[in-house]
Phi, psi and omega in degrees: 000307157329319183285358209251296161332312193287296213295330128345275162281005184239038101294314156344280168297308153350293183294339200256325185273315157311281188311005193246318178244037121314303184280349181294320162099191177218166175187141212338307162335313184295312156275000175319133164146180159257142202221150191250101191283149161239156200232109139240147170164231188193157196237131183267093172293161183285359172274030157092347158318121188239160174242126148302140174242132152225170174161183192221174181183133162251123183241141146221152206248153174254004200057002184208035140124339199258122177252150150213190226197089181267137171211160148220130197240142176250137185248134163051072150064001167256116179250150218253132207264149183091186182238136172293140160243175197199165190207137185205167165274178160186160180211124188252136186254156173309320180275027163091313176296180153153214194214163163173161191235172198192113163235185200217096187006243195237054166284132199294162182281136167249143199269175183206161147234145159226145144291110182243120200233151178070053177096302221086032191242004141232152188231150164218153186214133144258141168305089153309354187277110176341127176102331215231100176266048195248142164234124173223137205257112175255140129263146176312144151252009188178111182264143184295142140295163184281347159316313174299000000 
């Protein structure tokens, strides 16, 4: 019966701590580190023709709006040997949500809405940009030190 009480309140408190940094909110800060994205999806061309997209990308967020970006992405299985680098904005909303774009010299900007979840130590993203059906999963994999 103790034991059933201890499992009892220690769900409890569990539940009560989750609603709580639920409710803590987010903000550009909540992702500083760096995160290891996987990309899948697919590009509509306007002749009705589509491309696969896969890839992989390490984004690190500063916390205060500004990325930057090593990626490599394969279009119908073919990838460009090295890694692309990239520099983008980002805006994290109180509710977690938010946007960023990523460019690539003189390569069109890519638009994103994310999710930000766990803290902030996963993000999910879509590509907003007409044409562009790609979605991706990140985890932190590295928080900056005060070293840093």
């Amino acid at each position: 019966m103790n034991s059933r009480i201890s499992l009892l309140l220690l769900t409890l408190a569990l539940a009560a701590s989750s609603a709580l940094t639920a409710h803590a909110g987010c903000t550009n800060a909540t992702i500083q580190g760096t995160y290891a994205f996987t990309i899948h999806g697919t590009i509509l061309n306007p002749d009705g023709s589509t491309l696969l997209v896969d890839g992989l990308a390490k984004t690190t967020f500063d916390g205060k709006g500004n990325l930057t970006q090593l990626d490599a992405v394969a279009i119908n299985g073919n990838v460009a040997p090295g890694w692309a680098s990239n520099t983008g904005t980002y805006a994290v909303n109180p509710d977690c949500t938010g946007t960023f774009t990523v460019t690539n010299g003189s390569q069109a900007p890519v638009h994103l809405q994310m999710i930000v979840a766990q803290s902030g130590n996963t993000i999910h993203d879509m590509v907003t940009d007409p044409g562009v059906a790609t979605t991706a999963e990140a985890e932190r994999i590295r928080i900056p030190t005060t070293k840093d």
